[in-house]
C-alpha positions in Angstrom: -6.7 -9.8 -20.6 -7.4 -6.7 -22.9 -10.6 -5.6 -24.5 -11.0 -2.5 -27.5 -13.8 -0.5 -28.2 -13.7 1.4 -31.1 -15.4 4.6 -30.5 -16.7 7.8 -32.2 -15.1 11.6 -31.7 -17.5 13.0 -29.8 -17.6 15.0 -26.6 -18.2 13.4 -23.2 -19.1 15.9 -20.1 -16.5 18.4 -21.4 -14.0 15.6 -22.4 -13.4 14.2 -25.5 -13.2 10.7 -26.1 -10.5 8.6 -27.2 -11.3 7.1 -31.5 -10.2 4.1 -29.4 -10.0 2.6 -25.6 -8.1 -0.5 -24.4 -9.2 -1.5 -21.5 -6.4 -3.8 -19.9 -6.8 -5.9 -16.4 -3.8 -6.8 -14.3 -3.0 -10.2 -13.9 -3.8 -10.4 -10.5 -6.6 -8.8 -9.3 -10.1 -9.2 -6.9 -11.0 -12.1 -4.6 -7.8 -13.7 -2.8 -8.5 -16.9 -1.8 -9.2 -16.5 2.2 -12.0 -14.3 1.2 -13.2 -16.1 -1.6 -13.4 -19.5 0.8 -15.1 -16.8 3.1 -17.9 -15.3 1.1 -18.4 -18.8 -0.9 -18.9 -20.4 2.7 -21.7 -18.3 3.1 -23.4 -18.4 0.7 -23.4 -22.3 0.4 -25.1 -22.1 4.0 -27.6 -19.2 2.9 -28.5 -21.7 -0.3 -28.8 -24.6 2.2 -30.7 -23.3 5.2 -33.3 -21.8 3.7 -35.3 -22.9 6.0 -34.1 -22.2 9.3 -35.5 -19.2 10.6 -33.3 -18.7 13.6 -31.4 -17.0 11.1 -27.8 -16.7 9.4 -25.5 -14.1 10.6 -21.8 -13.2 10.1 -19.8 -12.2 13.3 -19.0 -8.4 11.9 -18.9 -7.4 8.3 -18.2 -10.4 5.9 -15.5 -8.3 4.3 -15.2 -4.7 3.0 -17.2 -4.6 0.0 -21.2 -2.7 -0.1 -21.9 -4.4 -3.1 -21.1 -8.0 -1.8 -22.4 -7.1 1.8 -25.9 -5.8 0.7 -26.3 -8.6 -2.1 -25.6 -11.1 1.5 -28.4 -9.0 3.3 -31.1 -9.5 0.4 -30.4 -13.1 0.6 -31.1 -12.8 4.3 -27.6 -13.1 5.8 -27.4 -10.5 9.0 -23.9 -9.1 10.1 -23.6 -8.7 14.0 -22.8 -5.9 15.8 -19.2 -7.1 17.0 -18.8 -3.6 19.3 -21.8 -3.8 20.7 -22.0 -7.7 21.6 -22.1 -8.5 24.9 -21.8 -12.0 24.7 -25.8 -12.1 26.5 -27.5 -12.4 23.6 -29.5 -15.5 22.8 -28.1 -17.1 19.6 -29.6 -20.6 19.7 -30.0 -22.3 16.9 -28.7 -20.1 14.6 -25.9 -20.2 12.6 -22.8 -17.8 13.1 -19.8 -17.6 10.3 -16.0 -15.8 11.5 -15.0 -13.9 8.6 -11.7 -14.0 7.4 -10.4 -11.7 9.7 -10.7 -14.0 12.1 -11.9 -13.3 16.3 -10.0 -13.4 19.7 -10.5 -17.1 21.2 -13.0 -15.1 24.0 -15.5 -13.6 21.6 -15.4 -17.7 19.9 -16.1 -19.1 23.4 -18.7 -16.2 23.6 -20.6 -17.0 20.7 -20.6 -20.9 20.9 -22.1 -19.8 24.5 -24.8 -18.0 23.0 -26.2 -21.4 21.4 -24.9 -20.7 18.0 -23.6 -23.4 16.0 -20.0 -21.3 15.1 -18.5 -21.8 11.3 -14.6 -20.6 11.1 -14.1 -19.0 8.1 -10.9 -17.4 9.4 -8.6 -17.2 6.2 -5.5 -19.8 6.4 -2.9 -17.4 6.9 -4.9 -15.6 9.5 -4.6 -18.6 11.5 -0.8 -19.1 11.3 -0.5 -15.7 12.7 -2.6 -16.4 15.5 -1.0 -19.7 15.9 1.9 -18.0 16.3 0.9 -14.9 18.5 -0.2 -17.7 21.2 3.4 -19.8 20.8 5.6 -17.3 21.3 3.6 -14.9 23.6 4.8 -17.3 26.5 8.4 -16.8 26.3 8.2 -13.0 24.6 6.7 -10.2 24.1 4.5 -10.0 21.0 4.6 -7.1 18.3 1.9 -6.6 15.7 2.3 -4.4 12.7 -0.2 -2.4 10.9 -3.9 -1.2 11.7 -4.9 -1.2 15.6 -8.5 -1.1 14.8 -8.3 -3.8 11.9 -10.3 -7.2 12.5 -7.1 -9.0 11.9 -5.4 -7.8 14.3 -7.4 -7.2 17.2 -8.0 -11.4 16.4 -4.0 -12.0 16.6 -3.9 -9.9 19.6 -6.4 -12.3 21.4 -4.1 -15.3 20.9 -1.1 -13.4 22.6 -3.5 -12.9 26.1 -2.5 -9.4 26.9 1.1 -9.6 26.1 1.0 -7.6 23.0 1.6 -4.6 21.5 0.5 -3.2 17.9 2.4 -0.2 16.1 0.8 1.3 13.0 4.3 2.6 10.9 7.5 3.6 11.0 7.6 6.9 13.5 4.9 4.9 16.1 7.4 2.3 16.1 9.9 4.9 16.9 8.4 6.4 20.0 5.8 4.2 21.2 6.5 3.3 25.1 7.8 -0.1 25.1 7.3 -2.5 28.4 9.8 -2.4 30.7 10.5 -6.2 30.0 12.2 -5.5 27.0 14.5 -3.1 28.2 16.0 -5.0 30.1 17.2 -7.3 27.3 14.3 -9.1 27.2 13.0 -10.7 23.5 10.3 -9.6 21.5 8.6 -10.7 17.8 7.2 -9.3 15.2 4.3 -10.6 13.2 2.6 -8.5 10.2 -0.9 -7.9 9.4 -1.9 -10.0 6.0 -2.0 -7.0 3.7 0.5 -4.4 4.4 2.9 -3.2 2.3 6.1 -4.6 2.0 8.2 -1.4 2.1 5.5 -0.2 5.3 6.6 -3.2 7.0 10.5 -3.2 6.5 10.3 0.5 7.9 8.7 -0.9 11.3 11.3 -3.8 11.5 13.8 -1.5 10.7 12.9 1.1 13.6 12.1 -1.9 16.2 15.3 -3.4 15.7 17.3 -0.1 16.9 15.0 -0.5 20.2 15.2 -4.1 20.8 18.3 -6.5 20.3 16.4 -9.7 20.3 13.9 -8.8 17.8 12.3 -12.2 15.7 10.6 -11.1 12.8 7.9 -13.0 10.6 6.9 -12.6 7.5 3.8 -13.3 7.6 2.4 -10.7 4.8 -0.3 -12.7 2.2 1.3 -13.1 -1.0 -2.0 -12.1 -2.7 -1.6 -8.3 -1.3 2.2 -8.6 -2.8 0.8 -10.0 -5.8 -2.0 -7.6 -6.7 0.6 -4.5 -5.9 3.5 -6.0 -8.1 0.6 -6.8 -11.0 -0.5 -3.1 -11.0 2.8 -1.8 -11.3 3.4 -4.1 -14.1 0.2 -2.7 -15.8 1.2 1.1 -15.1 3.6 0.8 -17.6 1.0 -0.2 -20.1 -1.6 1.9 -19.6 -2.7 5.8 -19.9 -5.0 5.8 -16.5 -5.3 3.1 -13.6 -9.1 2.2 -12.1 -8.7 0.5 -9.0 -12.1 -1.1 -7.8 -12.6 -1.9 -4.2 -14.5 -1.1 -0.7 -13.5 2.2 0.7 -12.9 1.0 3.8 -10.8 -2.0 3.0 -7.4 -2.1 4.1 -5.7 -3.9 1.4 -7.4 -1.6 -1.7 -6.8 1.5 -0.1 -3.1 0.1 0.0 -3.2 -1.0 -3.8 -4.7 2.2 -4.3 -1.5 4.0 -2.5 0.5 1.8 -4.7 -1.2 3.1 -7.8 -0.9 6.8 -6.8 2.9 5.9 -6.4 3.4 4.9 -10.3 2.2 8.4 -11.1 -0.4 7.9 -13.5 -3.5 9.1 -13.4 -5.7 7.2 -10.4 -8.9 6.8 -9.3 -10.6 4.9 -6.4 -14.1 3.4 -7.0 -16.2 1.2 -5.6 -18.7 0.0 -8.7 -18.9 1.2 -12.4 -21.3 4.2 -10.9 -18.3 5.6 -9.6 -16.5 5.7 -12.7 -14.6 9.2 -13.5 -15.8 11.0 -16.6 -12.0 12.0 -16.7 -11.5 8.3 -17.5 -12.9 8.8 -21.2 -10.1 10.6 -22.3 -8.1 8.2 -22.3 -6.8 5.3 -24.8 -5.4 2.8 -22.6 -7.2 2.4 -19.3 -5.8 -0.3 -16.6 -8.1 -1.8 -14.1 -7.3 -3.7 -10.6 -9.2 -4.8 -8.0 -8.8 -5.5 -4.4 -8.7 -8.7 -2.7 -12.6 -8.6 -2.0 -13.4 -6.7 -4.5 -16.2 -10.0 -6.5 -15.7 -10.6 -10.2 -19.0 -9.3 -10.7 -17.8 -5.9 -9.9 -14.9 -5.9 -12.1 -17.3 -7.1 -15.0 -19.9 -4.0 -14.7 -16.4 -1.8 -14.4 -15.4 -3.0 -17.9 -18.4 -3.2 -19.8 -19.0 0.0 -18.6 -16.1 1.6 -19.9 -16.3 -0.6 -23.2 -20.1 1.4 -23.0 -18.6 4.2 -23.2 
């Protein structure tokens, strides 16, 4: 998808603008399906309950997007606390959605104890990690790769009930202090969080392996984190400047924004089209991405702004 604007010499915050800019998408970019199924479920149930005034409520952050997450709260959607619940709380008759992330089986059995009628919205892949975290955490040790303090993970974790151990790269993976049980030849596997990178994950296999000699590993990495990162470097080699629109605080775009840095083109990080660089405008070609819940509306305002000018 490319858009041109032709545009006027003219100066722009100290920069001059380009007679022309192409703005160019990659071909994979924004919602993955997980979240999409996610943020969709909710609002279906915001649309339908209207009506109930015990309230709507997702169990932590829906995902890692402001824009999406305050356009949730003005249609009345409340996020819980998930640090601070105590599993005392009186939910009854309200109506609790699991993000994609997922949640431990406890905090589930928690909130359905609480009187909340619980929707899982845990992303599909999500689940087969967890499904696999609780098969093989009863004959080995279970190893998760990637952020400790990620939803996903500290979800996966729950299914492997306290035999399980997370390491964040390469060096951690190096030195961490492994249990005793698999020093004495015992067997371990490893299971990846969704959206790491590819290369970040082989460089934790790769060090585990030279600790443990009966090492299983899964690839369990989402093919839309993959997809989005192989797409942007794809459009690097079409473009003057990369945009890459996403939460802050999200995982996977702060990853695809890594990945952008990488190709050595000029990159920024925004969040919506108020972040957008007045660097930017010097430039003819101008790529944009998007992480996976990043919403289409974003993207659009991105564009139209730059087609602005």
């Amino acid at each position: 998808r490319e858009f041109r604007v032709f545009l006027l010499m003219k100066p722009y915050n100290n920069f001059v603008q380009a007679v022309f800019m192409v703005v160019k998408r990659a071909e994979v970019l924004g919602y993955c399906s997980g979240v999409r199924r996610a943020v969709d479920t909710v609002l279906t149930i915001a649309k339908e309950n209207t009506e109930n005034k015990s309230g709507l409520y997702t169990f932590g952050p829906l995902i890692h997007n402001p824009s999406t997450m305050l356009r949730l709260k003005q249609m009345g959607v409340k996020t819980i606390d998930t640090e601070n619940f105590t599993g005392d709380e009186d939910y009854k008759d309200s109506v609790i959605v699991i993000r994609a992330h997922g949640i431990p089986p406890s905090k589930k059995d928690e909130l359905e104890k609480c009187g909340a009628k619980v929707i899982d919205a845990t992303c599909s892949r999500v689940k087969a990690s967890q499904a696999l975290a609780k098969k093989h955490s009863e004959e080995a040790f279970v190893i998760l790769a990637g952020d400790k303090n990620h939803g996903e993970l500290i979800s996966i974790a729950g299914y492997a009930e306290g035999k399980c151990l997370i390491v964040q790269n390469a060096e951690e993976a190096a030195l961490i202090d492994l249990p005793s049980s698999l020093s004495a030849n015992g067997s371990a596997v490893l299971i990846a969080q969704t959206t790491i990178k590819e290369s970040e994950y082989e460089a934790i296999a790769s060090a585990l392996k030279k600790r443990i000699s009966d090492l299983k590993v899964f690839n369990t990495i989402c093919p839309a984190t993959y997809d989005r990162q192989a797409a942007l470097k794809k459009l690097a080699h079409e473009v003057d400047a990369l945009l890459v629109i996403g939460g802050k605080n999200s995982a996977n775009t702060k990853r695809l924004f890594q990945t952008a840095v990488d190709t050595k083109k000029p990159s920024w990080l925004i969040e919506d089209a108020s972040e957008i660089p007045k660097e930017i405008f010097s430039y003819s070609v101008v790529g944009l991405t998007a992480g996976a819940s990043t919403p289409d509306f974003i993207i659009d305002e991105v564009e139209k702004k730059l087609l602005e000018g």
